[in-house]
ZAMARGU-4260 file (C-alpha; in steps of 0.2 Angstrom, whole numbers, plus 5000, padded with zeros to 4 digits):
<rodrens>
0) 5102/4751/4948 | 5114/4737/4943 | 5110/4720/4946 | 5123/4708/4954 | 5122/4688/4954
5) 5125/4678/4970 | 5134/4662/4967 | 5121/4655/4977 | 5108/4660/4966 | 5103/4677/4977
10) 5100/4692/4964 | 5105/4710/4971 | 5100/4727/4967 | 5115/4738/4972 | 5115/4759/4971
15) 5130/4765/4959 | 5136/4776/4973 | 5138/4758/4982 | 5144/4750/4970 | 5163/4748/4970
20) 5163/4745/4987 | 5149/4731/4987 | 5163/4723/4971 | 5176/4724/4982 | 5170/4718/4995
25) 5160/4703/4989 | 5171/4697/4973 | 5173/4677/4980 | 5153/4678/4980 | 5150/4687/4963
30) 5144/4673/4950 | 5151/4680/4933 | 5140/4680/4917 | 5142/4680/4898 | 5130/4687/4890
35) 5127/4682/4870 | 5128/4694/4858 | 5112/4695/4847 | 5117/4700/4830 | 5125/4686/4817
40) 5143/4685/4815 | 5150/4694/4800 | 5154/4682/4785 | 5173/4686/4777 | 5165/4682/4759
45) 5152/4693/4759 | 5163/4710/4767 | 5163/4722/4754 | 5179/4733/4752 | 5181/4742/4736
50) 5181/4761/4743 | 5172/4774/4732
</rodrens>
């Protein structure tokens, strides 16, 4: 099941079935998250591009 954050800190479990109409219904209470990516960014120098 997804997991929607609450502006006012409320977590909620909603089925997929549900889902668009829970989004529609509730998008001035939706908090919206970034979420980091993991891996390190790619360094330009270090790309290789000779093609074999």
């Amino acid at each position: 099941m997804p997991t929607i954050y609450l502006k006012n800190g409320e977590t909620v479990q909603v089925s997929v079935e549900n889902l668009e109409d829970f989004l529609y219904e509730n998008h001035e209470r939706i908090e919206v998250r970034r979420k980091k990516l993991r891996r390190p960014p790619v360094d330009a120098a270090t790309v290789s591009t000779s093609s074999k």
